[in-house]
N, C-alpha and C positions, 0 to 999 in steps of 0.2 A: 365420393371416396377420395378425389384426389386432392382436395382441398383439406383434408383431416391428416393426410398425409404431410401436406404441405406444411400445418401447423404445428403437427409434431416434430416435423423437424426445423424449426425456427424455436419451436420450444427446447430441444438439446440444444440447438449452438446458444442461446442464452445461458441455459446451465451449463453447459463448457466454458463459456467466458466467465462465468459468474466464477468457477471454481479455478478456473487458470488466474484467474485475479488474487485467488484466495493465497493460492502457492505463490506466485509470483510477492503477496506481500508479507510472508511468511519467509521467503528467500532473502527479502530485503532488508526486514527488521532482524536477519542472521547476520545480514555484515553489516547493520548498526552494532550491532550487541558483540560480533567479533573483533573489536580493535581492544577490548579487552584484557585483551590475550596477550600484547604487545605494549606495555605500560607508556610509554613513551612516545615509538612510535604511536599509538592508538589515539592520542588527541592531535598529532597532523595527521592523521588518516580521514579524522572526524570534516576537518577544516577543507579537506577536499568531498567531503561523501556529506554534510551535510546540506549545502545548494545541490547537490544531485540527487539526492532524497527526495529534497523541494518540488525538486522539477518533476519526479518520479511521478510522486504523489497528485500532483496538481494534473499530470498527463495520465493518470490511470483515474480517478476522478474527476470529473467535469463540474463545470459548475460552482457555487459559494463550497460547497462542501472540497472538493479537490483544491479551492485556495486559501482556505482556513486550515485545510491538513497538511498544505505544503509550507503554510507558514510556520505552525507550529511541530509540521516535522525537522527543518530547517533550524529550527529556533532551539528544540529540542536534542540535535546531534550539536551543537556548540555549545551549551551547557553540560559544564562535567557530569559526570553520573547521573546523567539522564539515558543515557545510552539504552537504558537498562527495557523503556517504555516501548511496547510493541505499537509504533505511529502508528505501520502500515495494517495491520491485522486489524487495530481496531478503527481506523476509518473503512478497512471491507463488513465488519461485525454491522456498524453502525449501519453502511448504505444496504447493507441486503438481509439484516435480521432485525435492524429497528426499525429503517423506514420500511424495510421491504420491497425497497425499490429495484424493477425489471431490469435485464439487461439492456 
């Protein structure tokens, strides 16, 4: 019995990090998508917030996946009106509804 117990909860702190990932890159792709707001100011907000995107990304992702989404999230906050592209949501979509990959 104590080993089912054991499982079950290594099975929640996966689903809690899986779903803190979720909000956290839903949080993120917020203040891509807010410099918006601020015409001006909004493309040097990018120039700073795009390499921390990068880094976001590549450090909440591990792996070819974390370094292909932090290039092309990076790549993506420097080009105008891309802002608009939810990076972080959809590399969580990708690693945990297409590959389906555990925490």
């Amino acid at each position: 019995m104590e080993m089912k117990n054991k499982q079950i909860a290594v099975a929640t702190n996966n689903n809690s990090s899986k779903y803190s990932k979720l909000v956290l890159s839903l949080l993120f792709d917020f203040i891509g998508i807010i410099t918006y707001v601020v015409p001006a100011l909004g493309e040097l907000a990018d120039v700073v917030w795009a390499p921390l995107s990068g880094l976001l990304l590549y450090s909440m992702y591990k792996g070819n996946v974390g370094k292909i989404a932090g290039i092309f999230g990076t790549l993506e906050e420097l080009i105008p009106f891309t802002d608009i592209i939810p990076t972080f949501t959809i590399t969580w979509f990708y690693v945990y509804v297409i590959k389906k990959e555990e925490v």
